[in-house]
N, CA, C, O and CB atoms as a CASP TS submission, in Angstrom:
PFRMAT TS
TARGET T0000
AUTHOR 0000-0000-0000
METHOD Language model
MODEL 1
PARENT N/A
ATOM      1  N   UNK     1     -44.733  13.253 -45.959  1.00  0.00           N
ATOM      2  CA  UNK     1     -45.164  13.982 -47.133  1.00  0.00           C
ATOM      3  C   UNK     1     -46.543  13.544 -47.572  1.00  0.00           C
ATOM      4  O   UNK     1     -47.187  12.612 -47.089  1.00  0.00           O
ATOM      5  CB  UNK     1     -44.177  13.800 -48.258  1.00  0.00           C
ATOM      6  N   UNK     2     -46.936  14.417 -48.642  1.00  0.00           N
ATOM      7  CA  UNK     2     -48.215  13.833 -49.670  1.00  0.00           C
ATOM      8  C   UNK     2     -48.186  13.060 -50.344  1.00  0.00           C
ATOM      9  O   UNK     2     -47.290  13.185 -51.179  1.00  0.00           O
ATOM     10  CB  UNK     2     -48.722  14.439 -50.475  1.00  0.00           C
ATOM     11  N   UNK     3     -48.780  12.205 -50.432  1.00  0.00           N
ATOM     12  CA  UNK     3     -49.183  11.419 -52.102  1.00  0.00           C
ATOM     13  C   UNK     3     -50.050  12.304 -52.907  1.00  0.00           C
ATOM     14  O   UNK     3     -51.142  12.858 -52.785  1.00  0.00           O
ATOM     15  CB  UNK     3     -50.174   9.839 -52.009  1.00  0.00           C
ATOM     16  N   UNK     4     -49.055  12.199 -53.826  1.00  0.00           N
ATOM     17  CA  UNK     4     -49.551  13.513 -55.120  1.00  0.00           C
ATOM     18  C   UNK     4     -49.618  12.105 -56.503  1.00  0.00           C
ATOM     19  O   UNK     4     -49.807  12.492 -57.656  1.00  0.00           O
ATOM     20  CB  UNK     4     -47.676  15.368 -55.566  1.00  0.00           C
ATOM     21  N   UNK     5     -49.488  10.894 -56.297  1.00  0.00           N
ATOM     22  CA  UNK     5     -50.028  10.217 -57.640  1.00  0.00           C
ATOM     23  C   UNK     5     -49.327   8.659 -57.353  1.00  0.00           C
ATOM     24  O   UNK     5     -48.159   8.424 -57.043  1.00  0.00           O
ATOM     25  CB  UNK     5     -49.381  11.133 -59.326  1.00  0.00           C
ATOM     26  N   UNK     6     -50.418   7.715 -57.561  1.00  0.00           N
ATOM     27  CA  UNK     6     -50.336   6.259 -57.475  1.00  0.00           C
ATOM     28  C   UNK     6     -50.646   5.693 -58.489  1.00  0.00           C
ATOM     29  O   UNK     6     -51.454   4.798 -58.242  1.00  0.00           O
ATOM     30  CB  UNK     6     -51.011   5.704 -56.586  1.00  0.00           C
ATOM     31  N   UNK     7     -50.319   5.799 -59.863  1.00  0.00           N
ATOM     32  CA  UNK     7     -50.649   5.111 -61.341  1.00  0.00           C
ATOM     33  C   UNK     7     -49.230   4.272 -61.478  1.00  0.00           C
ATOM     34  O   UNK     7     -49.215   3.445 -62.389  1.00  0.00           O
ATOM     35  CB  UNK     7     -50.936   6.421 -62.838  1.00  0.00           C
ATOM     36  N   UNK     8     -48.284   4.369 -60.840  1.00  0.00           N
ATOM     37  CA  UNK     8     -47.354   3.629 -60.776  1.00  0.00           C
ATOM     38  C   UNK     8     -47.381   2.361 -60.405  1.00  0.00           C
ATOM     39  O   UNK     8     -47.728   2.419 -59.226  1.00  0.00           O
ATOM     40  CB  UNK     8     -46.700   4.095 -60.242  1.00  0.00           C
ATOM     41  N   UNK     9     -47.166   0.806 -60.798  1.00  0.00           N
ATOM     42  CA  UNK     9     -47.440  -0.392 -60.119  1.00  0.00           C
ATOM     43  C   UNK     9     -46.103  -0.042 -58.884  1.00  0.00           C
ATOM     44  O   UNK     9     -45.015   0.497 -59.086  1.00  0.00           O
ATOM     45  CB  UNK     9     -47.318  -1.987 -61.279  1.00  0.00           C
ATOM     46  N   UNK    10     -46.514  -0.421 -57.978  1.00  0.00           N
ATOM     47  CA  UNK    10     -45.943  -0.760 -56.830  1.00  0.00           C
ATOM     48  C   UNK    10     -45.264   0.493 -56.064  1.00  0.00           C
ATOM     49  O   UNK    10     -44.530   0.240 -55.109  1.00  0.00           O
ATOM     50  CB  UNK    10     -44.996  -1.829 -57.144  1.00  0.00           C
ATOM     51  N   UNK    11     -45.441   1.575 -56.375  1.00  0.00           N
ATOM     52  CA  UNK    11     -44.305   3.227 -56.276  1.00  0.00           C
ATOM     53  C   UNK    11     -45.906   4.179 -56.149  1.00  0.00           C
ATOM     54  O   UNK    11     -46.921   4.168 -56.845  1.00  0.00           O
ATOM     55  CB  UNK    11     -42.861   3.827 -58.459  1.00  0.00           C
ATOM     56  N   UNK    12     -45.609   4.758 -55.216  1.00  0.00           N
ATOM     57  CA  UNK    12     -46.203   6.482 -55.280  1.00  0.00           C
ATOM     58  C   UNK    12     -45.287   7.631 -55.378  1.00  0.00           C
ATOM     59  O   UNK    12     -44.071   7.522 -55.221  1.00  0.00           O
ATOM     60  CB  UNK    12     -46.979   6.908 -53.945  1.00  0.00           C
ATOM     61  N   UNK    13     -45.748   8.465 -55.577  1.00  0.00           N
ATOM     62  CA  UNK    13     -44.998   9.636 -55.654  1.00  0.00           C
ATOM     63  C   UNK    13     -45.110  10.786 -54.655  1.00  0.00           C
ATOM     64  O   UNK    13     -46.117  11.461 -54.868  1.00  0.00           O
ATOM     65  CB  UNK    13     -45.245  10.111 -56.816  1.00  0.00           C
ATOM     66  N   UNK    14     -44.340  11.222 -53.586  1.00  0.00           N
ATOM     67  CA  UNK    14     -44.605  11.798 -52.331  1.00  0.00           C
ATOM     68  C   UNK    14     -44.200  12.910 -52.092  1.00  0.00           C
ATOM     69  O   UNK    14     -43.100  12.830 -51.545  1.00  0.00           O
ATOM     70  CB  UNK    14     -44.241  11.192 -51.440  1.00  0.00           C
ATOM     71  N   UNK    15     -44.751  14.606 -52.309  1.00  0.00           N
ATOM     72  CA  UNK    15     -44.553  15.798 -52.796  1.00  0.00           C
ATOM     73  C   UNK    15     -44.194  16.268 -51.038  1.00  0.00           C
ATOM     74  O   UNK    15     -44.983  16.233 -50.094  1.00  0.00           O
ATOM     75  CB  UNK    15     -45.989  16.526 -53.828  1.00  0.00           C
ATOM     76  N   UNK    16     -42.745  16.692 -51.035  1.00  0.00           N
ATOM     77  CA  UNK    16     -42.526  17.172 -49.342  1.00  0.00           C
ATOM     78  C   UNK    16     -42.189  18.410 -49.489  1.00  0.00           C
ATOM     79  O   UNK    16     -41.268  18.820 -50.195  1.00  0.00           O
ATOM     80  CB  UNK    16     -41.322  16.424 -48.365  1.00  0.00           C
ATOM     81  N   UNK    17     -42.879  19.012 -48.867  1.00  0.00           N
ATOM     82  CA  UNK    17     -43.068  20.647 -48.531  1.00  0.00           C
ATOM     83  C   UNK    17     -41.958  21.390 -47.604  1.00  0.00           C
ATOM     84  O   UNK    17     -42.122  21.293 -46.388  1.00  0.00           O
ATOM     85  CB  UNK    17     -44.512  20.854 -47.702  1.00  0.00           C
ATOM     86  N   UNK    18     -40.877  22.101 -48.068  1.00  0.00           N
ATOM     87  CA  UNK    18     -40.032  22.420 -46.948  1.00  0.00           C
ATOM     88  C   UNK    18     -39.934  24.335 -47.010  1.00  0.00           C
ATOM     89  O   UNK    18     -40.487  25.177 -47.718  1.00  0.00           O
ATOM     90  CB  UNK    18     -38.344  21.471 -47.202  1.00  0.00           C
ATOM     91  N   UNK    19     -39.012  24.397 -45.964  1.00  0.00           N
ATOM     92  CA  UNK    19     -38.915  26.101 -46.515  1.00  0.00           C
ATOM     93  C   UNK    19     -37.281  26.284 -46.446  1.00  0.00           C
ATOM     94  O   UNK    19     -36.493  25.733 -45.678  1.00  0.00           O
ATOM     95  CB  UNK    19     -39.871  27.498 -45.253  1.00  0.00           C
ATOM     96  N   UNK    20     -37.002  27.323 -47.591  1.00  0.00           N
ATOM     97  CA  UNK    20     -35.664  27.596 -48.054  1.00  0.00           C
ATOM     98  C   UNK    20     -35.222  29.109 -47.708  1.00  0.00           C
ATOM     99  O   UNK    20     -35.586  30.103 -48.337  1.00  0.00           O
ATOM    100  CB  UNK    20     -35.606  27.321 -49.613  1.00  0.00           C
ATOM    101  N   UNK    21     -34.344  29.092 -46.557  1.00  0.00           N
ATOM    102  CA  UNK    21     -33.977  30.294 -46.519  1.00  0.00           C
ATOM    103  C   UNK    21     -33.132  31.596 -47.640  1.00  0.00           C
ATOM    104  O   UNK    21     -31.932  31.582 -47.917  1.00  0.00           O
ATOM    105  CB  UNK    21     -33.413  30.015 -45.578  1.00  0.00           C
ATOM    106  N   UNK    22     -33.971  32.449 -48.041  1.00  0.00           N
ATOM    107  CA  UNK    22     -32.945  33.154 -48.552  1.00  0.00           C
ATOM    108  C   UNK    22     -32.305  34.618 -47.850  1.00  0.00           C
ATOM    109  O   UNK    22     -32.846  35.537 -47.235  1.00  0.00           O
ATOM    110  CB  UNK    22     -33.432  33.372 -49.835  1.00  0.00           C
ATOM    111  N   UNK    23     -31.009  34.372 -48.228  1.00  0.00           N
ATOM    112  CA  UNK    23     -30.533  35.395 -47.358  1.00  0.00           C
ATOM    113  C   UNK    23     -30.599  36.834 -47.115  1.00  0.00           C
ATOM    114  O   UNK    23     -30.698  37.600 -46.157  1.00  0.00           O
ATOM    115  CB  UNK    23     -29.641  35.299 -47.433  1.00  0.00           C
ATOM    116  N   UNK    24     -30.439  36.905 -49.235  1.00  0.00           N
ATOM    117  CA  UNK    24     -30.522  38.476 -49.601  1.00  0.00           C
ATOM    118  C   UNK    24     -31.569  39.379 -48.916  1.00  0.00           C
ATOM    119  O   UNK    24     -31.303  40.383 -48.255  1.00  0.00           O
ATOM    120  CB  UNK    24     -30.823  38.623 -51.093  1.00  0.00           C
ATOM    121  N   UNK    25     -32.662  38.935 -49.141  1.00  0.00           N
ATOM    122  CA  UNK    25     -34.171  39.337 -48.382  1.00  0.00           C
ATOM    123  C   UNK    25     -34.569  38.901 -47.526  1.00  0.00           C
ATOM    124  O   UNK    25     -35.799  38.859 -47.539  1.00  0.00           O
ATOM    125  CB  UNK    25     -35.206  39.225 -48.890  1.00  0.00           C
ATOM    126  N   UNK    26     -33.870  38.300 -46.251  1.00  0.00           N
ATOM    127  CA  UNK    26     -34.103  38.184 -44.720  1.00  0.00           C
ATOM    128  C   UNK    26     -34.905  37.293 -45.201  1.00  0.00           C
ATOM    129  O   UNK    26     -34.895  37.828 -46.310  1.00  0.00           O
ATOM    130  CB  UNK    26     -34.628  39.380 -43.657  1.00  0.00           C
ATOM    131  N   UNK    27     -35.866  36.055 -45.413  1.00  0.00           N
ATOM    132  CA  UNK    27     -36.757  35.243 -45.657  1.00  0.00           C
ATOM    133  C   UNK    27     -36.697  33.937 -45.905  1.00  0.00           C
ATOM    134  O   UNK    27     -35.707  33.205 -45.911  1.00  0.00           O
ATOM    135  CB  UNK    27     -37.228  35.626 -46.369  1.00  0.00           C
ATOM    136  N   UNK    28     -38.192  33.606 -46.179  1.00  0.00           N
ATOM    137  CA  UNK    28     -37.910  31.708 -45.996  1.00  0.00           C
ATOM    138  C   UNK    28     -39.132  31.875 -47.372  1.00  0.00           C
ATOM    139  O   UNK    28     -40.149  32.557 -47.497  1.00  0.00           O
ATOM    140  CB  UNK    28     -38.592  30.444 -43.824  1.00  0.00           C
ATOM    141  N   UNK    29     -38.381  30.817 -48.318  1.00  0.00           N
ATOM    142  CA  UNK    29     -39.460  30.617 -49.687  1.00  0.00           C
ATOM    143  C   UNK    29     -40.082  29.186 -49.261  1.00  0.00           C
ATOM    144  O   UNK    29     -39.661  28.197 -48.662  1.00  0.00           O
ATOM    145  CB  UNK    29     -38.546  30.511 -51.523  1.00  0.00           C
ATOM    146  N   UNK    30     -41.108  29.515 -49.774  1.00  0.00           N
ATOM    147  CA  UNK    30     -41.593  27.569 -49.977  1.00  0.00           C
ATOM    148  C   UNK    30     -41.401  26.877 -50.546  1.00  0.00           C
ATOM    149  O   UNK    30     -41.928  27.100 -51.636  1.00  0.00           O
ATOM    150  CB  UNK    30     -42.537  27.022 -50.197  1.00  0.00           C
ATOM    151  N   UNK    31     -40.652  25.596 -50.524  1.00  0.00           N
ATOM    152  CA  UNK    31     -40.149  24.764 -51.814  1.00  0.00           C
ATOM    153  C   UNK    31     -40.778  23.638 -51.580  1.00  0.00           C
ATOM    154  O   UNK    31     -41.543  23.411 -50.642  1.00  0.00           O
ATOM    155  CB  UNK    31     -38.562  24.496 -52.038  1.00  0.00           C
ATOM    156  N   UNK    32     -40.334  22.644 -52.770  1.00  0.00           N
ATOM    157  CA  UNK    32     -41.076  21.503 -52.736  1.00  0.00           C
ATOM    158  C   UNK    32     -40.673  20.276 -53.286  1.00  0.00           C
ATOM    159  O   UNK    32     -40.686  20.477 -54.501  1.00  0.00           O
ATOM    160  CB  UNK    32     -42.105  21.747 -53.217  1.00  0.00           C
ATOM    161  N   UNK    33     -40.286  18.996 -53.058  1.00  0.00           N
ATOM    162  CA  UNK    33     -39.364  18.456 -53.296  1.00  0.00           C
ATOM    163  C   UNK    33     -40.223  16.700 -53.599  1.00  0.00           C
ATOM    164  O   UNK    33     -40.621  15.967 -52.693  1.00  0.00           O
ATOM    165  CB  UNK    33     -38.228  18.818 -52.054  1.00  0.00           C
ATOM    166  N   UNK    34     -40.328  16.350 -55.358  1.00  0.00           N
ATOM    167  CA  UNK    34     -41.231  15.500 -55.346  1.00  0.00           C
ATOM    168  C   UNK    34     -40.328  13.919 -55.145  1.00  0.00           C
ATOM    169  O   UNK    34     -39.135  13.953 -55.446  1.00  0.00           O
ATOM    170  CB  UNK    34     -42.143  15.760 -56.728  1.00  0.00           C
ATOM    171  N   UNK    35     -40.857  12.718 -54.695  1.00  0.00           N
ATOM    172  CA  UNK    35     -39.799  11.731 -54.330  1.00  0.00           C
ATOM    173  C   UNK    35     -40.359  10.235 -54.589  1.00  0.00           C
ATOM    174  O   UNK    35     -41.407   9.953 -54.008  1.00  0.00           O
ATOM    175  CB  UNK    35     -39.363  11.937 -52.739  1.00  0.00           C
ATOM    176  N   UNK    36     -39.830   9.369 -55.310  1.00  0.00           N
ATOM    177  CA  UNK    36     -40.523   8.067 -56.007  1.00  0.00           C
ATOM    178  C   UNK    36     -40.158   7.806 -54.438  1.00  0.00           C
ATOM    179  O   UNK    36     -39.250   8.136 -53.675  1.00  0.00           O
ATOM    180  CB  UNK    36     -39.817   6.984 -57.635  1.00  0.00           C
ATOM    181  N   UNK    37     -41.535   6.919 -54.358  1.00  0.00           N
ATOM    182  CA  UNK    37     -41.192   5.616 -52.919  1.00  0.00           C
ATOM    183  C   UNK    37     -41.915   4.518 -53.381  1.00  0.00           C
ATOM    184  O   UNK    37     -42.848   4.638 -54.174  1.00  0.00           O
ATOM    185  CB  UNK    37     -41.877   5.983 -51.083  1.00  0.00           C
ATOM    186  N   UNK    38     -41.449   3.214 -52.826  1.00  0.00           N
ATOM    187  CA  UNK    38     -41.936   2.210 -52.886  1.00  0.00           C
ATOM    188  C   UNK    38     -43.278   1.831 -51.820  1.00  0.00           C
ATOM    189  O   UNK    38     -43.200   1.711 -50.597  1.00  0.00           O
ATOM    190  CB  UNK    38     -40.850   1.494 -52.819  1.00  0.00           C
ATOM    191  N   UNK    39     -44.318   1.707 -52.539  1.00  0.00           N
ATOM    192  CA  UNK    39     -45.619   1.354 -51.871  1.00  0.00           C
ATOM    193  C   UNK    39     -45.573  -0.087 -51.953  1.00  0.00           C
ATOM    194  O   UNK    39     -45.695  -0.611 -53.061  1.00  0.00           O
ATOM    195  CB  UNK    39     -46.959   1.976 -52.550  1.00  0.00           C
ATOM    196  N   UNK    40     -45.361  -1.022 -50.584  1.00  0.00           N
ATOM    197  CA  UNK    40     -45.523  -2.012 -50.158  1.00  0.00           C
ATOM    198  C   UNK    40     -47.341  -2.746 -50.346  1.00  0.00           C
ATOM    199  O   UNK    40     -48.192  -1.918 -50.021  1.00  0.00           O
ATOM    200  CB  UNK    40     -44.923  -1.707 -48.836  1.00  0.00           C
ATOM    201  N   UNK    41     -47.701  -3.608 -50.636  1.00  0.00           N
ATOM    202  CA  UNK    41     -48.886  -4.630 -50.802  1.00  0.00           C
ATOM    203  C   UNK    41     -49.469  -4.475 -49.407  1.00  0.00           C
ATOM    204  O   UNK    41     -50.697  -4.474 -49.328  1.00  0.00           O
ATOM    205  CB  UNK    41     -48.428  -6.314 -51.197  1.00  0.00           C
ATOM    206  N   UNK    42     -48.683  -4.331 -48.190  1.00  0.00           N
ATOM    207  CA  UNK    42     -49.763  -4.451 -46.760  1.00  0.00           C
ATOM    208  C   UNK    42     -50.107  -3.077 -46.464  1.00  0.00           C
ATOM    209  O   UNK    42     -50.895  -2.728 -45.586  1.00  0.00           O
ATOM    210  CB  UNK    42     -49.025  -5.162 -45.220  1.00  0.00           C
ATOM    211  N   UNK    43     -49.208  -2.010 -47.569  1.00  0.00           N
ATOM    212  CA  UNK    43     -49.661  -0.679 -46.688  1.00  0.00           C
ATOM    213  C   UNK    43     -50.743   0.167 -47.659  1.00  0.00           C
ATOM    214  O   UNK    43     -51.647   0.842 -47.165  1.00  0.00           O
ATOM    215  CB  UNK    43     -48.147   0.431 -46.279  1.00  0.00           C
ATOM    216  N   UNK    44     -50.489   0.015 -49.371  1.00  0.00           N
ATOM    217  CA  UNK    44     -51.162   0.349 -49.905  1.00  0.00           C
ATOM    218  C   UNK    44     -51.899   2.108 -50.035  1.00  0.00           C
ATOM    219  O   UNK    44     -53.095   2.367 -49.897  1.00  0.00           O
ATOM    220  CB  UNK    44     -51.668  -0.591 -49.592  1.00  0.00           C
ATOM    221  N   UNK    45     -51.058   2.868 -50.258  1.00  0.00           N
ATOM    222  CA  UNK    45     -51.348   4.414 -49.488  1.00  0.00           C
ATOM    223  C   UNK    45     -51.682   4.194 -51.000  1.00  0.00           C
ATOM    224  O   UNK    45     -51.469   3.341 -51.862  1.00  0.00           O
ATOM    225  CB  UNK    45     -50.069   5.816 -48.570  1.00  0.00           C
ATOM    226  N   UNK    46     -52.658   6.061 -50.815  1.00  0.00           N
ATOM    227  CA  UNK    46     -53.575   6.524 -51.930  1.00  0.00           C
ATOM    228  C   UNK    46     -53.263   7.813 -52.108  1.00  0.00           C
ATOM    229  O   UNK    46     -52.818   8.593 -51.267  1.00  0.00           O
ATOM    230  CB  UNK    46     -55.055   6.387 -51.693  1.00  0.00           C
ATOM    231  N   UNK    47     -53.598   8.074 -53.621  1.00  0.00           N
ATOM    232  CA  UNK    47     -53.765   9.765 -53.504  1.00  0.00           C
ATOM    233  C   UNK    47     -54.198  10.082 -52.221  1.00  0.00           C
ATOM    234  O   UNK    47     -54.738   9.254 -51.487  1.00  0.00           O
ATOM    235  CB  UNK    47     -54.868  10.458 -54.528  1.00  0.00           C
ATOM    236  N   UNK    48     -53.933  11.543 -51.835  1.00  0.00           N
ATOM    237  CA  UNK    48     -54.113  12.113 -50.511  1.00  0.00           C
ATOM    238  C   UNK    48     -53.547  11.872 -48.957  1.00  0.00           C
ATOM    239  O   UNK    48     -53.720  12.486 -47.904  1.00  0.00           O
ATOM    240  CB  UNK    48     -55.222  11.968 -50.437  1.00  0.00           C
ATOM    241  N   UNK    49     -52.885  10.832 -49.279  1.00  0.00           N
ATOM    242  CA  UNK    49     -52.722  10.146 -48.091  1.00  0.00           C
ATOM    243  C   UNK    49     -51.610  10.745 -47.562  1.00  0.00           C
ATOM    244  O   UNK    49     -50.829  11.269 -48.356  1.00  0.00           O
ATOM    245  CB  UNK    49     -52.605   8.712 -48.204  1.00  0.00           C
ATOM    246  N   UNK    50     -51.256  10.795 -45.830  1.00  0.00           N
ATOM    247  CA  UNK    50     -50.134  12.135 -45.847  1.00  0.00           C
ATOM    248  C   UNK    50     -49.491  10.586 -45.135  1.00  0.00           C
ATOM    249  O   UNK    50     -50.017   9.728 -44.425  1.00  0.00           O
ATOM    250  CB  UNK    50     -50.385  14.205 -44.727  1.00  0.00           C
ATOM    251  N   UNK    51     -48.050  10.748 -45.750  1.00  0.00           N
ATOM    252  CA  UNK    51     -47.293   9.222 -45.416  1.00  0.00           C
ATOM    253  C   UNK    51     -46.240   9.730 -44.589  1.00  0.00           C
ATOM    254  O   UNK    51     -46.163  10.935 -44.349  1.00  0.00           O
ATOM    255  CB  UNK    51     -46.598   8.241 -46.835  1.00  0.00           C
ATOM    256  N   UNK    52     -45.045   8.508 -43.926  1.00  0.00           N
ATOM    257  CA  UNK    52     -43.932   8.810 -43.486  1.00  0.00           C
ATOM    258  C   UNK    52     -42.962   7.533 -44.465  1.00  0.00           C
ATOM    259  O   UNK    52     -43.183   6.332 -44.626  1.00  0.00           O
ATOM    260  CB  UNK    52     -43.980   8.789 -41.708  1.00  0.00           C
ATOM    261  N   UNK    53     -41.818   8.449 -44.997  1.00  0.00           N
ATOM    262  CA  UNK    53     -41.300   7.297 -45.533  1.00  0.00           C
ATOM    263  C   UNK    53     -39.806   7.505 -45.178  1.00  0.00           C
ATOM    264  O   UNK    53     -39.337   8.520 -44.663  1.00  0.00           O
ATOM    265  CB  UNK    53     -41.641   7.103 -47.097  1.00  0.00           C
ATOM    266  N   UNK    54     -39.029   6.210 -45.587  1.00  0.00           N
ATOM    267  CA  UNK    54     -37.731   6.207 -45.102  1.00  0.00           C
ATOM    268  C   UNK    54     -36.873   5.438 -46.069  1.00  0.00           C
ATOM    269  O   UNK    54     -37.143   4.341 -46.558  1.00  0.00           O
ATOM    270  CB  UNK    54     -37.677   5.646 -43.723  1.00  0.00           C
ATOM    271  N   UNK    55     -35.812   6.162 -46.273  1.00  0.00           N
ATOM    272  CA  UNK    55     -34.784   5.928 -47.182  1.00  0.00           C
ATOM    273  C   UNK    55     -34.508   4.268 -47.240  1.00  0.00           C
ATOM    274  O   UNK    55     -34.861   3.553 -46.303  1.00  0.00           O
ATOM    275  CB  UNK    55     -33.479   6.804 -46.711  1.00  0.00           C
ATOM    276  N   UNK    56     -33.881   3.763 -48.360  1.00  0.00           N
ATOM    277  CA  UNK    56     -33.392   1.949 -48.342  1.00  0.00           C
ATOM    278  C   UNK    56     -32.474   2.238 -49.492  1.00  0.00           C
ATOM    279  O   UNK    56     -32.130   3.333 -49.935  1.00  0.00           O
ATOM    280  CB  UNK    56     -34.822   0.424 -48.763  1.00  0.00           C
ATOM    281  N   UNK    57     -32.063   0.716 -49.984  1.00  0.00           N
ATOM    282  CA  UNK    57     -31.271   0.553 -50.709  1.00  0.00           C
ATOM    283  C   UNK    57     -32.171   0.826 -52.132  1.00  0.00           C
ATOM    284  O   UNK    57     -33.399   0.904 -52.117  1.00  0.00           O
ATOM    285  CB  UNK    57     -30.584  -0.724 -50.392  1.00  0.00           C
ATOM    286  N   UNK    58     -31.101   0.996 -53.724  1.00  0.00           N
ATOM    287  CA  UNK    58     -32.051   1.707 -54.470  1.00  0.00           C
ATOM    288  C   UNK    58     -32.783   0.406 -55.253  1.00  0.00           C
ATOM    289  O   UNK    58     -32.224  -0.584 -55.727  1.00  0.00           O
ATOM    290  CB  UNK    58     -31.305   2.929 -55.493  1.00  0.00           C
ATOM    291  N   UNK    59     -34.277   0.749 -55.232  1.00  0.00           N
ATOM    292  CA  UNK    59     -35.168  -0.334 -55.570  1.00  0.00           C
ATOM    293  C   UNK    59     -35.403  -0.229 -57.240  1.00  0.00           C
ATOM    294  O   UNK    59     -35.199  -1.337 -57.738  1.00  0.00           O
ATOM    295  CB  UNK    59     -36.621  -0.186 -54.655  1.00  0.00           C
ATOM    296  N   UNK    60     -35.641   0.424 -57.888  1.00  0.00           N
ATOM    297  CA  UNK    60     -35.262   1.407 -59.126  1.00  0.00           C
ATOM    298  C   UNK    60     -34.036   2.388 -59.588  1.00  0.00           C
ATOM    299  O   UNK    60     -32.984   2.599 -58.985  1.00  0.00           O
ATOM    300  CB  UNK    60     -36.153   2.217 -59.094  1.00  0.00           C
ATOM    301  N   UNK    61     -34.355   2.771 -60.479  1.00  0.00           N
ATOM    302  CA  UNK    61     -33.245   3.813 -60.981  1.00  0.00           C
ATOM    303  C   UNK    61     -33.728   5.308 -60.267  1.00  0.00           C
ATOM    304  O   UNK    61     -32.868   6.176 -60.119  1.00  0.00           O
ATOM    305  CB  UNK    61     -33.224   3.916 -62.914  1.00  0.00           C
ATOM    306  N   UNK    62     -34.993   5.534 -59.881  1.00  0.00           N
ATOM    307  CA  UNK    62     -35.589   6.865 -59.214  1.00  0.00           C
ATOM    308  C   UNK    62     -35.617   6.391 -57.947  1.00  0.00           C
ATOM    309  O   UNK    62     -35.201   7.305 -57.236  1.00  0.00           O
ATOM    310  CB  UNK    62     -37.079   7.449 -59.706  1.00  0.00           C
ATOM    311  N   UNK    63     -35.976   5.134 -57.070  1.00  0.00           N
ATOM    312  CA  UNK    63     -37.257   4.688 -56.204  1.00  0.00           C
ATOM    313  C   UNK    63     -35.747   4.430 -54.993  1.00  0.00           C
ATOM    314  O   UNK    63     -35.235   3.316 -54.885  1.00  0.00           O
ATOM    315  CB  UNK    63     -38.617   2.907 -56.952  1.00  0.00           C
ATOM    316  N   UNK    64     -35.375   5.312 -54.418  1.00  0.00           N
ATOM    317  CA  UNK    64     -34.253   4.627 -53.108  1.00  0.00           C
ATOM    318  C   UNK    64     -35.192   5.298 -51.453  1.00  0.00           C
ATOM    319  O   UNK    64     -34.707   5.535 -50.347  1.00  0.00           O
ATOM    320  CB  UNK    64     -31.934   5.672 -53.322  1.00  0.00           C
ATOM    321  N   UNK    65     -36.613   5.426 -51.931  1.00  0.00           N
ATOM    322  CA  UNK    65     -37.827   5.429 -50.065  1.00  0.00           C
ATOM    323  C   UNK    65     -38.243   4.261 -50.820  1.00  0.00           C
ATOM    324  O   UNK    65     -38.080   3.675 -51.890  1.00  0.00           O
ATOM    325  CB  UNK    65     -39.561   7.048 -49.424  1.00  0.00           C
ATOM    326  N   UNK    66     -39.053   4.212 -49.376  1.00  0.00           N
ATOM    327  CA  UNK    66     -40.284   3.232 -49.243  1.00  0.00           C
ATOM    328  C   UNK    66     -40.977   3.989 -48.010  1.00  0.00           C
ATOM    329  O   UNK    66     -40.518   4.715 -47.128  1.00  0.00           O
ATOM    330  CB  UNK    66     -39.846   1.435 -48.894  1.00  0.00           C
ATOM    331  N   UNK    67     -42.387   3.484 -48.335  1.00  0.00           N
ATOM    332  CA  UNK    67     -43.482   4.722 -47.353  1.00  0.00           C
ATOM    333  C   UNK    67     -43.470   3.179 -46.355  1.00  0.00           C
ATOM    334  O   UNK    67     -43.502   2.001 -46.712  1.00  0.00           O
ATOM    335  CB  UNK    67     -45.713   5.615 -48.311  1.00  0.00           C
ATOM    336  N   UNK    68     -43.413   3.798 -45.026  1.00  0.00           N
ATOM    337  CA  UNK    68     -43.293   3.146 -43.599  1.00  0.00           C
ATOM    338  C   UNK    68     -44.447   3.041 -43.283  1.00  0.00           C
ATOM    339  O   UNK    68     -44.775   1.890 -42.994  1.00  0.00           O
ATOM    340  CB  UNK    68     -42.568   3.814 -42.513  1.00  0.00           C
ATOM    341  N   UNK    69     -45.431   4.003 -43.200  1.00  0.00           N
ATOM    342  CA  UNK    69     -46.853   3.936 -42.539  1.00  0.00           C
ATOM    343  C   UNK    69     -47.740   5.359 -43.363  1.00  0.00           C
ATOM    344  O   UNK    69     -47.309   6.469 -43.673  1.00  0.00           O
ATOM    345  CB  UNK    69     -46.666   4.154 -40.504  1.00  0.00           C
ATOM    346  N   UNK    70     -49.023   4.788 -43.517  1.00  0.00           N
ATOM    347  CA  UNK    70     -49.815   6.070 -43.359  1.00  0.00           C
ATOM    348  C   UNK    70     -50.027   6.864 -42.045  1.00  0.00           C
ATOM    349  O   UNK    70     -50.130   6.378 -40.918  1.00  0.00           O
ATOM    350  CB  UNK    70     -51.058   5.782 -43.771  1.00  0.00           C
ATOM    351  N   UNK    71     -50.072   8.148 -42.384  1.00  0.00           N
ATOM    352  CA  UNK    71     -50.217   8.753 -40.811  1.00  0.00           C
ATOM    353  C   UNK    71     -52.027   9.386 -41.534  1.00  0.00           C
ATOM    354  O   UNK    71     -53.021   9.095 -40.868  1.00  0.00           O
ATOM    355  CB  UNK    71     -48.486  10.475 -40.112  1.00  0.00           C
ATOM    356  N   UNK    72     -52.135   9.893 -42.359  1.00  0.00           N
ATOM    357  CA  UNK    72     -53.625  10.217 -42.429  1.00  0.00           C
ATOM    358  C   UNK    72     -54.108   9.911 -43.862  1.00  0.00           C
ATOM    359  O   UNK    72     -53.603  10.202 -44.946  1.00  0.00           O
ATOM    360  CB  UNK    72     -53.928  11.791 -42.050  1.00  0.00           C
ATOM    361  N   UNK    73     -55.285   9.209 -43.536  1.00  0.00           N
ATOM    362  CA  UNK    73     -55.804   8.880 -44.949  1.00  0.00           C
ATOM    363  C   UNK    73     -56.801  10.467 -45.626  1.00  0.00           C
ATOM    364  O   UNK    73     -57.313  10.442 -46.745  1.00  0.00           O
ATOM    365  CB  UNK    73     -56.996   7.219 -44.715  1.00  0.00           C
TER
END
């Protein structure tokens, strides 16, 4: 996903883009699904940054990712 906002100490916020079939009208909508992750000290991602993250145990009351790697700054 995106990083859509890092004002959080230690957490970004990672906006994932999917598509939702609906049936009535043969089609696929665009949805969008925003997700607290935990930003680790060695990886440090930024606004813009397109991340991969992966589920853990819950670190917060919102925060149960943590971003694994940047894939593009």
């Amino acid at each position: 996903g995106k990083v859509v906002s890092d004002r959080m100490m230690g957490t970004v916020v990672v906006e994932r883009d999917y598509l939702h079939y609906v049936g009535k009208y043969n089609r696929y909508e665009k949805r969008s699904s925003r997700i607290h992750a935990h930003n680790p000290p060695c990886i440090q991602a930024k606004n813009g940054d397109t991340v991969k993250i992966a589920e853990c145990r819950p670190l917060s009351k919102t925060t149960t990712f943590v971003v694994v790697e940047v894939q593009q700054s």
